[in-house]
TIMIVO-915203 format. One record per residue (C-alpha): x, y, z; residue in three letters; residue number from 0. Coordinates in nm, 2 decimals, m for minus. Example, Ala and Ser with C-alpha at 12.3 -4.5 7.8 and 13.67 -1.06 7.14 Angstrom:
2
{{1.23,m0.45,0.78},"ALA",0}
{{1.37,m0.11,0.71},"SER",1}
***
This chain:
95
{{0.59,m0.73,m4.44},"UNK",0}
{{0.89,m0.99,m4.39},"UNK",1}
{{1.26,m0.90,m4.40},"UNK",2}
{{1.58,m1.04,m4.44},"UNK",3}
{{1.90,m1.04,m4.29},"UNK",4}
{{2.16,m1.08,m4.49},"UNK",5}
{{2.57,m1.16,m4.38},"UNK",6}
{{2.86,m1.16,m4.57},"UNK",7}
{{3.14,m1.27,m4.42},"UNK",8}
{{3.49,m1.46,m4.41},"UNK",9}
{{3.53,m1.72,m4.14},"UNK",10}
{{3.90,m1.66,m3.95},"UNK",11}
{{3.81,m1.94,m3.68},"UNK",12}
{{3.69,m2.28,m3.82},"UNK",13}
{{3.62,m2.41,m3.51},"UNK",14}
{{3.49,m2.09,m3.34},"UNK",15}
{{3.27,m1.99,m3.60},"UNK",16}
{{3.14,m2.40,m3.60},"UNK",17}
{{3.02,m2.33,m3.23},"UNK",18}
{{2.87,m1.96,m3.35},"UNK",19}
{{2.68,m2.13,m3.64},"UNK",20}
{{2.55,m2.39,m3.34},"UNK",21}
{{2.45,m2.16,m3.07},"UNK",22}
{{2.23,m1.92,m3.31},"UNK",23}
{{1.92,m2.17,m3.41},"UNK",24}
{{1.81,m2.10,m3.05},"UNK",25}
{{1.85,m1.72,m3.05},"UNK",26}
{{1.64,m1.70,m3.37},"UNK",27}
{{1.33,m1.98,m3.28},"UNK",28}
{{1.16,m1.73,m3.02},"UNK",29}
{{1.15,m1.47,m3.31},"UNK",30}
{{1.00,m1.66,m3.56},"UNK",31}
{{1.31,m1.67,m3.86},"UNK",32}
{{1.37,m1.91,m4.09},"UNK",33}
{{1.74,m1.99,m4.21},"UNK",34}
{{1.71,m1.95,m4.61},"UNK",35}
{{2.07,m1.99,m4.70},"UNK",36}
{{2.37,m2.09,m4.62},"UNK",37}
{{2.68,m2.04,m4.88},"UNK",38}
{{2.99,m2.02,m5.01},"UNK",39}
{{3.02,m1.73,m5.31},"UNK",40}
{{3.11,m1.93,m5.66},"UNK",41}
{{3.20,m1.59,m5.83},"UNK",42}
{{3.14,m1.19,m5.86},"UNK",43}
{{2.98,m1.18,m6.14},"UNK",44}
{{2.96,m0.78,m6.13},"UNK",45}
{{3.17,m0.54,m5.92},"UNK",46}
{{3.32,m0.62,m5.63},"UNK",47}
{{3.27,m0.82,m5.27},"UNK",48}
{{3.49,m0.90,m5.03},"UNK",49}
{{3.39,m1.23,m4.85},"UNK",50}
{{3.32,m1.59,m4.87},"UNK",51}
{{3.00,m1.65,m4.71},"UNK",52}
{{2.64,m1.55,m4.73},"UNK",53}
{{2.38,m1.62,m4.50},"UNK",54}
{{2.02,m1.48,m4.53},"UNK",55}
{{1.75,m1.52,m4.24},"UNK",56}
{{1.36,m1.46,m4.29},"UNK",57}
{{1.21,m1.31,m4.02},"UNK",58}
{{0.82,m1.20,m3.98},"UNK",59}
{{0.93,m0.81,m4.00},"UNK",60}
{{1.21,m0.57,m3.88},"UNK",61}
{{1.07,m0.57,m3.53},"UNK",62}
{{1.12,m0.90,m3.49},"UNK",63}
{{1.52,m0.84,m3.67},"UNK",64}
{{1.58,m0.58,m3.44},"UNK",65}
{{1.43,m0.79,m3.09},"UNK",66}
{{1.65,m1.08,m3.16},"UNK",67}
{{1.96,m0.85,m3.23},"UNK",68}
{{1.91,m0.67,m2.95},"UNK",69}
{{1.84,m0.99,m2.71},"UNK",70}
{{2.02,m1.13,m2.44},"UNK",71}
{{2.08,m1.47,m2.65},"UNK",72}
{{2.18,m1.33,m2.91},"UNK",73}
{{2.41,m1.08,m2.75},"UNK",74}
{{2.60,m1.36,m2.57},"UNK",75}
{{2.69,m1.47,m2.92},"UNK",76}
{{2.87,m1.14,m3.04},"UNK",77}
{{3.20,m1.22,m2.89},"UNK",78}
{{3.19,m1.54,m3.02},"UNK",79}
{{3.12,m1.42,m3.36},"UNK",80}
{{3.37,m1.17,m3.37},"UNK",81}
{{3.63,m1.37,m3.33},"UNK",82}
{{3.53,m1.61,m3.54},"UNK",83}
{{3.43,m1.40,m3.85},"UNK",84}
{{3.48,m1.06,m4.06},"UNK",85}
{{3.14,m1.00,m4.11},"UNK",86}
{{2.87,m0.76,m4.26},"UNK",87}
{{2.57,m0.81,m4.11},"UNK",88}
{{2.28,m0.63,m4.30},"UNK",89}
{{1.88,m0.59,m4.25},"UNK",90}
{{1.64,m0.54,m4.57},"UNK",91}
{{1.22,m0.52,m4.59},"UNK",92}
{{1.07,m0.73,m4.83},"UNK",93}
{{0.88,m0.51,m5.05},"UNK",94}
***
């Protein structure tokens, strides 16, 4: 069963987060995850939300999530993303 990673978040760095957003195709190729989307909210339609942004990754199962977020590639990258983005980073089976 596939899951999802889903982040919401609101960039603070332009550049910062440009270099983020370069670096992380390589942390997520060894894990087999495919970028679905990448976007900028329109509107809250119903209740409430507090960022920007959405992005939503595929990967092969929660293993595989929980690998790549616990790798040395992609742990290089927190720093990085921290101070380039408030972010909500969230982790959903398909079902």
């Amino acid at each position: 069963m596939s899951a999802c990673v889903i982040g919401h978040l609101t960039v603070k760095h332009p550049a910062k987060w440009a270099e983020y957003r370069s670096r992380v195709p390589a942390t997520l190729a060894p894990w087999g995850a495919e970028l679905l989307l990448r976007g900028r909210l329109d509107r809250v339609l119903a209740g409430a939300h507090e960022h920007t942004d959405t992005v939503v990754i595929r990967f092969p199962d929660t293993a595989a999530v929980h690998a790549w977020y616990a790798s040395a590639a992609y742990q290089a990258l927190i720093p990085l993303r921290e101070e380039a983005a408030a972010l909500t980073l969230l982790v959903f089976d398909e079902s």
